[in-house]
C-alpha positions as CSV (number, residue, x, y, z in Angstrom):
1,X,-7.6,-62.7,97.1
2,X,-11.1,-61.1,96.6
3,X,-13.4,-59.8,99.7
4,X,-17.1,-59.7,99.1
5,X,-20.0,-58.5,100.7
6,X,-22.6,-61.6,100.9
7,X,-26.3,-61.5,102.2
8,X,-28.2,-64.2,103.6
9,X,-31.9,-65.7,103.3
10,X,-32.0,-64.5,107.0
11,X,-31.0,-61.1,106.1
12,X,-28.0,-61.1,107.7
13,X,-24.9,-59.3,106.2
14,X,-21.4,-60.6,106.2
15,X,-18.3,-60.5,104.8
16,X,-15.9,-63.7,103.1
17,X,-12.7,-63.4,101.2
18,X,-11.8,-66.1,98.1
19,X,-9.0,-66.6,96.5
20,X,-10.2,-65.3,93.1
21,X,-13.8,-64.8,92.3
22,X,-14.1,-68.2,89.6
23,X,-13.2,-70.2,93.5
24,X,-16.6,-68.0,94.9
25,X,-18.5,-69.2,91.9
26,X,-16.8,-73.0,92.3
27,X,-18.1,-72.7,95.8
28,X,-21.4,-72.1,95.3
29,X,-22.0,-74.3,93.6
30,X,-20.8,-76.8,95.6
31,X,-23.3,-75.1,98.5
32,X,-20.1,-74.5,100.6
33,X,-20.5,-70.6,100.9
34,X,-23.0,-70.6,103.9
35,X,-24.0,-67.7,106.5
36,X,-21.7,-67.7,109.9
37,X,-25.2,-66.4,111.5
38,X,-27.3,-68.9,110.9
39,X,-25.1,-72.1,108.2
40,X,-27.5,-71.4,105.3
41,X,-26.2,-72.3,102.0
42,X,-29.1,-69.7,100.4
43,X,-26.2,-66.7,100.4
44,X,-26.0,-64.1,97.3
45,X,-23.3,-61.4,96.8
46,X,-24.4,-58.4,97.4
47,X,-23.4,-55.1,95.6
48,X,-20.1,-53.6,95.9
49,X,-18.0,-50.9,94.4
50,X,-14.3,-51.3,93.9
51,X,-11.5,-50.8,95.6
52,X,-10.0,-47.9,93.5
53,X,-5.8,-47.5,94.9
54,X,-5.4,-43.6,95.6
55,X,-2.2,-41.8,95.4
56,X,-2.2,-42.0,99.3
57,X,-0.1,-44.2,102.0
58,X,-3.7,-45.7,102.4
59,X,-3.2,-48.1,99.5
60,X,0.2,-49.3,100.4
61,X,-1.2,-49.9,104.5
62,X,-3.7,-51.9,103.2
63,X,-1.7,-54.0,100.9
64,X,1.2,-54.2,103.7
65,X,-2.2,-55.8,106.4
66,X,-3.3,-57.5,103.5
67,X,0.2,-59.2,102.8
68,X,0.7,-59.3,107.3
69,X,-2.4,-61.5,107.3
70,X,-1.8,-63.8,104.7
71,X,1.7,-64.2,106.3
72,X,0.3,-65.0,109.7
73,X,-2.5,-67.1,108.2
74,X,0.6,-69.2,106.5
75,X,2.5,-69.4,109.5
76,X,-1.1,-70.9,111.3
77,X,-1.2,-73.1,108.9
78,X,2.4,-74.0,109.5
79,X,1.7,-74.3,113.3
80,X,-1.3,-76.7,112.6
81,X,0.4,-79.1,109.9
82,X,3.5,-79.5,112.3
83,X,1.1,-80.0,115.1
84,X,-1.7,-81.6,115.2
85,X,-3.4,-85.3,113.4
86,X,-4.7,-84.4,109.5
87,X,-7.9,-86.8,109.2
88,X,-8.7,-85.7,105.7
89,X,-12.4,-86.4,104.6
90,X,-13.2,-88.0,108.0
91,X,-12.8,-85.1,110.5
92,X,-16.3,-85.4,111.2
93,X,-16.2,-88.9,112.1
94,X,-12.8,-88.9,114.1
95,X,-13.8,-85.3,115.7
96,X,-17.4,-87.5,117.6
97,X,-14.8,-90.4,118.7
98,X,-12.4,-87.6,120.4
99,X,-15.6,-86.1,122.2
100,X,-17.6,-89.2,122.7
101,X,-15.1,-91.8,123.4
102,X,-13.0,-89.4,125.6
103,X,-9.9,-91.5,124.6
104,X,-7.9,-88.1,125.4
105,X,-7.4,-84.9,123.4
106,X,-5.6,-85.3,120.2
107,X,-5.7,-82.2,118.2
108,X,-7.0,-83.2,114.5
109,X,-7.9,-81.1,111.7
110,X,-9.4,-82.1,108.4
111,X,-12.2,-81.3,105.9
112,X,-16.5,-80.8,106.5
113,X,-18.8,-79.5,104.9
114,X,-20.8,-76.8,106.4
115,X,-23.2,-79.4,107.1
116,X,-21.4,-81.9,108.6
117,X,-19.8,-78.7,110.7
118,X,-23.4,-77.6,112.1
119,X,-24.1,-80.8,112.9
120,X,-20.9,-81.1,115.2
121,X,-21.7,-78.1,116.7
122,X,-25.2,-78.8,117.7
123,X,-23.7,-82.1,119.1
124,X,-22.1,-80.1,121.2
125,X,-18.5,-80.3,119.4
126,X,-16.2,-77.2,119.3
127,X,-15.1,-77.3,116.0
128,X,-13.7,-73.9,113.9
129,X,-13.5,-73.2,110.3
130,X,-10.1,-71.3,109.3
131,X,-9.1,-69.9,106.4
132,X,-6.8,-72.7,104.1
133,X,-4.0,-70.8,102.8
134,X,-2.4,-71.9,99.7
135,X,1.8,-71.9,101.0
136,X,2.6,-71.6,97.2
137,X,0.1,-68.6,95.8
138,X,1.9,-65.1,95.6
């Protein structure tokens, strides 16, 4: 996992965490890096120093968080699978007939792109974006 520092068009600063730095790169590319202020896709990295270990308990408190909120993002993950409706490529579509049709609350989750996730929300659809753990990375 990498964090880094990323700066939008609006000049807003924020902070995003990839699973390596080629998945950043992947991403944007893709336009699926985008502000949490304001959704734009016109987001840069912005300079950073590195995380240099010391000889201090600091390094092994921040690996043993680090490694405490990957396991409780696995364990969400967990929860979600086991619990709710995975509509793949079509959340979008199956998220408007749970809020327009009213058929009842089924919890879904699936896949949109930050475009498709504004859009929702400006509809007037709670929708969240979680981090994906990958189960089988170390």
């Amino acid at each position: 996992m990498i964090k880094y520092n990323l700066t939008c068009k609006c000049g807003k600063d924020f902070e995003s965490w990839f699973s390596s730095s080629k998945e950043y790169e992947n991403l944007k590319k893709r336009k699926l890096v985008n502000c949490i202020f304001c959704h734009s896709t016109s987001v840069k990295k912005s300079i950073m120093s590195p995380n240099l270990p010391s000889k201090s308990n600091k390094s092994s408190e921040k690996t043993n968080l680090e490694k405490n909120i990957r396991k409780q993002l696995i364990n969400f993950r967990k929860y979600i699978e086991k619990n709710c409706k995975d509509v793949g490529d079509k959340f979008p579509q199956e998220a408007r007939n749970i809020h327009y049709d009213k058929k009842g609350s089924k919890a879904i989750y699936g896949k949109a792109t930050p475009e498709e996730t504004a859009e929702l929300l400006e509809e007037g659809i709670e929708v969240d974006t979680i981090p994906w753990i990958n189960k089988k990375e170390n």
